[in-house]
C-alpha positions as CSV (number, residue, x, y, z in Angstrom):
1,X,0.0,0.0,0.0
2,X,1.5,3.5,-0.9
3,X,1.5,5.9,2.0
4,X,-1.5,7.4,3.7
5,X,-2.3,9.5,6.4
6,X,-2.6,7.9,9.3
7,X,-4.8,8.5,12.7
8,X,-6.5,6.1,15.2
9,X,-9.9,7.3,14.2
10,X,-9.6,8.2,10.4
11,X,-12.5,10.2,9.3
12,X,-12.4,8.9,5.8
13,X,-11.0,5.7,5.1
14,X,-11.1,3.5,1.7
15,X,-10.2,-0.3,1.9
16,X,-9.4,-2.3,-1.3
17,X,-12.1,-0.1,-2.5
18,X,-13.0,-0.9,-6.5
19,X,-15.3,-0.1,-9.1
20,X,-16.1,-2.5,-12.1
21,X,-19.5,-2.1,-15.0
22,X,-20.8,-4.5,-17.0
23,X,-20.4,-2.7,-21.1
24,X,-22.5,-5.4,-23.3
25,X,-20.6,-8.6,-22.8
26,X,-17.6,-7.7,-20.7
27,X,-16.7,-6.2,-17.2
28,X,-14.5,-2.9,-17.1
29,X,-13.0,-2.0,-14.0
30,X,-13.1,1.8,-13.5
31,X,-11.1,2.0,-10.0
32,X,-8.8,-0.8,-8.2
33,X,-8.5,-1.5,-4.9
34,X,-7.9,2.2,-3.7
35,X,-6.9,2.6,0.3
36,X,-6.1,5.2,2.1
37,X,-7.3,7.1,5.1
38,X,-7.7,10.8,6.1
39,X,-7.5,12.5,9.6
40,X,-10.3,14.2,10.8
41,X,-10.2,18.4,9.5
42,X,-7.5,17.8,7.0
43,X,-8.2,17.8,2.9
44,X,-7.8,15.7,0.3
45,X,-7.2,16.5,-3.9
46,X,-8.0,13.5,-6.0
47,X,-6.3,14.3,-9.2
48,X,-5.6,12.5,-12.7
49,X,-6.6,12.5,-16.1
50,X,-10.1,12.5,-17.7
51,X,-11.4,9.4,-17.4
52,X,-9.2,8.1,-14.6
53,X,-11.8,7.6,-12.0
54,X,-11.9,10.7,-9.9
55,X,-15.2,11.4,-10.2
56,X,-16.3,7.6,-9.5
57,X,-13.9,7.7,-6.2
58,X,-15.6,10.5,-5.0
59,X,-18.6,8.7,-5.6
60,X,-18.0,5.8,-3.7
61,X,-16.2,7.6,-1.0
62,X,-19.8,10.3,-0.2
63,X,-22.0,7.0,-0.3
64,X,-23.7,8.1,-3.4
65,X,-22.8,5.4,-5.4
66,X,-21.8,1.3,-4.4
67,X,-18.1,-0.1,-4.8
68,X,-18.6,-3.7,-6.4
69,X,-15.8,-4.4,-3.6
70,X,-14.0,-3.0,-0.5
71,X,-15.1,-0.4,2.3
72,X,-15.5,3.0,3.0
73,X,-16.2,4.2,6.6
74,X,-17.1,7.5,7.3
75,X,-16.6,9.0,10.6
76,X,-16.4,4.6,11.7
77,X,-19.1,3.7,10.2
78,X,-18.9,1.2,7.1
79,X,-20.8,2.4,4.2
80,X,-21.2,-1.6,3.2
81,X,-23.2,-2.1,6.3
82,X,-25.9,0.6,5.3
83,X,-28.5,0.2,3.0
84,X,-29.5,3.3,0.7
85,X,-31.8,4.9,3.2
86,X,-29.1,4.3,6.1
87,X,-26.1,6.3,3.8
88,X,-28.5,9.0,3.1
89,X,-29.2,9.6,6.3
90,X,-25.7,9.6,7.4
91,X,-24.7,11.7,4.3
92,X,-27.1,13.8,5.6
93,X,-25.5,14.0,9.2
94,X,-22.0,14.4,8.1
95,X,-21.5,15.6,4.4
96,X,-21.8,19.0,2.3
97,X,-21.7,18.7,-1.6
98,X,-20.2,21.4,-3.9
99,X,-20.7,20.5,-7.9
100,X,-19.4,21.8,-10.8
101,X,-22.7,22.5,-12.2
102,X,-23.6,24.1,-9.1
103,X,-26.9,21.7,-9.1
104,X,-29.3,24.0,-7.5
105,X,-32.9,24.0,-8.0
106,X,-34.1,26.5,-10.9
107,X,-37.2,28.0,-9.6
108,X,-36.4,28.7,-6.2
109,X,-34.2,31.5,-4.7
110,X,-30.5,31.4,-3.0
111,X,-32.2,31.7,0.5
112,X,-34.7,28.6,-0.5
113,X,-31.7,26.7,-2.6
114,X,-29.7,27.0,0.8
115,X,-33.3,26.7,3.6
116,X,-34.3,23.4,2.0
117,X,-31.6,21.0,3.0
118,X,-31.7,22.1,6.2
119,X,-35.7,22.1,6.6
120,X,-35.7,18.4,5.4
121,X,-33.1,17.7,8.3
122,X,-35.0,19.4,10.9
123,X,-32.9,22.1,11.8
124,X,-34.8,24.6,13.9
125,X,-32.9,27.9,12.8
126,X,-33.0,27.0,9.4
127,X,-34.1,30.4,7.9
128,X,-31.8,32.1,10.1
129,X,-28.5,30.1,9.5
130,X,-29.4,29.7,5.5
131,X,-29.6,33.9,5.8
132,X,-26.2,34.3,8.0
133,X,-24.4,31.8,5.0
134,X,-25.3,33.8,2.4
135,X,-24.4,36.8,3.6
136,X,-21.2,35.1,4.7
137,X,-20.5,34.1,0.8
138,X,-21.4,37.7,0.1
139,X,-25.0,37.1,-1.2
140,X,-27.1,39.2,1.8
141,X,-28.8,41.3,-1.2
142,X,-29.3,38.6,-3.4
143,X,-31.6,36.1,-1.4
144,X,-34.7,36.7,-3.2
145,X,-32.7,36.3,-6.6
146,X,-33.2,32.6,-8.4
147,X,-30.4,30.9,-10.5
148,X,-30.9,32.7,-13.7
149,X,-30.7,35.9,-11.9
150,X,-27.3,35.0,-10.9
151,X,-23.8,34.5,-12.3
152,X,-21.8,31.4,-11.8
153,X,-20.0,32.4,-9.7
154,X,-22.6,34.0,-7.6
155,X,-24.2,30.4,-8.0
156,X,-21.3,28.5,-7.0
157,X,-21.4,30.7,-3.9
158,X,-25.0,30.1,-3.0
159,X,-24.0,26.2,-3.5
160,X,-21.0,27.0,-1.0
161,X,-22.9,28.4,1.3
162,X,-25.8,25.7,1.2
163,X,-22.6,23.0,1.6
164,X,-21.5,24.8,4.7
165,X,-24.8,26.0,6.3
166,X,-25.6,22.3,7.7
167,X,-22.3,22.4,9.8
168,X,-20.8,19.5,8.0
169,X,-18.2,17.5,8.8
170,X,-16.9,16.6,5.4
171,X,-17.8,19.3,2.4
172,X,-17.0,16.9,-0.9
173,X,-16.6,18.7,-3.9
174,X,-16.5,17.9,-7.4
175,X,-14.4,19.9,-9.9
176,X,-15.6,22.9,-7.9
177,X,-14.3,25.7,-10.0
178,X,-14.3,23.4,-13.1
179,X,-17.2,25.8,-15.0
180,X,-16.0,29.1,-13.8
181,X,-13.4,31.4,-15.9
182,X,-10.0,31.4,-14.5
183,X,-10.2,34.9,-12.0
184,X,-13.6,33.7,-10.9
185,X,-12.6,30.2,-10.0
186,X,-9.7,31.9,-8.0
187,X,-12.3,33.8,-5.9
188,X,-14.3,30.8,-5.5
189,X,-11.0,28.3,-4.8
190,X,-9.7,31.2,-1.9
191,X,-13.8,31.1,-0.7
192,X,-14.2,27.6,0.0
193,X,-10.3,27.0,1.6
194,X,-11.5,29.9,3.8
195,X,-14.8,28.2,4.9
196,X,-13.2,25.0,5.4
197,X,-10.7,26.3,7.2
198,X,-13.0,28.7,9.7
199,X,-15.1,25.2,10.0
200,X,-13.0,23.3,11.0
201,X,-14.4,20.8,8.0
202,X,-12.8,18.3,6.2
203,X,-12.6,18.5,2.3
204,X,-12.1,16.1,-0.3
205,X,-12.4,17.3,-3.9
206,X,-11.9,16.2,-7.1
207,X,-10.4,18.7,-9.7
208,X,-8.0,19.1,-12.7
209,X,-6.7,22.1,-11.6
210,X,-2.8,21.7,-9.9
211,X,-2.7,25.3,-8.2
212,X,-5.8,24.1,-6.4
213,X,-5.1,20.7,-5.9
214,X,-2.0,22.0,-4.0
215,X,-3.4,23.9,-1.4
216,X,-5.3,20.7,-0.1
217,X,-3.0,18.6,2.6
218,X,-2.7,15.5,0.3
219,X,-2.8,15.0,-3.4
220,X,-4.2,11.0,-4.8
221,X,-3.2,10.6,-8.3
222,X,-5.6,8.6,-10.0
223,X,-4.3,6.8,-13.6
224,X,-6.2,4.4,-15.3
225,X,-8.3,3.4,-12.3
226,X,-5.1,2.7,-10.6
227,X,-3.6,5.0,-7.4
228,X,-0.4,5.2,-8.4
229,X,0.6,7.9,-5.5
230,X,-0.6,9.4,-2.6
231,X,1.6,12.2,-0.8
232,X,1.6,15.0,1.6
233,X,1.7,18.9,0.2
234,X,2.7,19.6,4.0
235,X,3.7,17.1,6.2
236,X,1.8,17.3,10.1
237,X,4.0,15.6,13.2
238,X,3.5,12.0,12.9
239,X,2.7,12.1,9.3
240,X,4.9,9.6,6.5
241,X,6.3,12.8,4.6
């Protein structure tokens, strides 16, 4: 196994975790056996070429799709020991979502797009954490405004601020500044490292992007399906550098 980080209690943690689709008459693998584990506040770039299986790994890893074999536990709990319901609601305990299409829903308005997640999990103050969020992301005059009233980056920031507002433990993020021209990306990139970072949240994100990949803790180089490395951008006492 190639180095990891290490802890006791691992947040994260993928074991001899694959991926493999039936395509008419044969099997293709898409990921194989990937293992690591990641400490509890730190983050995580999963990086390689298109088609390598970043997207998949993310996947797997936020419980929204099934490995065909291995483990992922999240916050000690084995994804493989929860049926669909059971992942959802621990998604929805532990896990924020940032895509690259910014998925939010059309008709309704930032402060909606950011209130509804949070109404379906019962919070009590949901109107008045979805407003502090927004304003947070720099969108305190635009909560009555709907998607097609807003930019993309002002969208990416309402889907930042809806990712954050449920006081996640783990944000995942897919290609997160992947639609976005290059100066607005940078605002959004410097955005989300500074919510993490105030949070206290670990992030694991998928992108193509090397500046932003290396301002996470650890790169995973994805090739082919296969992790062919896995090493520190900084290396924390007790860490293999």
């Amino acid at each position: 196994m190639l180095n990891s980080p290490q802890t006791a209690s691992p947040l994260l943690a993928a074991r001899q975790l694959g991926k493999t689709v039936k395509t008419g008459t044969e099997q293709l693998t898409i990921l194989h056996d990937i293992e690591f584990s990641l400490p509890a506040g730190e983050s995580l770039a999963i990086i390689g070429t298109s088609g390598s299986g970043k997207s998949t790994l993310l996947a797997l890893l936020a419980g929204i799709d099934q490995p065909s074999h291995g483990d992922v536990q999240l916050d000690g709990q084995s994804l493989a020991a929860l049926d669909e319901d059971g992942r959802a609601r621990l998604r929805g305990q532990l896990a924020g979502f940032v895509f690259q299409s910014f998925q939010l829903l059309p008709d309704f308005t930032a402060l909606e797009n950011v209130l509804v997640p949070l109404e379906l999990h019962g919070v009590a103050d949901a109107t008045a954490r979805a407003t502090h969020w927004l304003e947070r992301v720099g969108l305190g005059a635009r909560l009555d405004h709907t998607p097609r009233q807003l930019s993309g980056g002002e969208q990416q920031r309402v889907a930042l601020a809806r990712a954050f507002a449920g006081a996640p433990r783990i944000v995942f993020a897919d290609e997160p500044t992947g639609s976005l021209d290059t100066a607005t990306g940078a605002h959004i990139a410097d955005l989300m490292f500074e919510l993490n970072a105030a949070a206290g949240t670990t992030l694991v994100l998928v992108t193509h992007d090397p500046k932003l990949a290396a301002r996470c803790s650890w790169q995973l180089q994805l090739q082919g399906g296969h992790q062919i490395a896995l090493h520190p951008n900084t290396a924390p006492d007790g860490w293999p550098a």
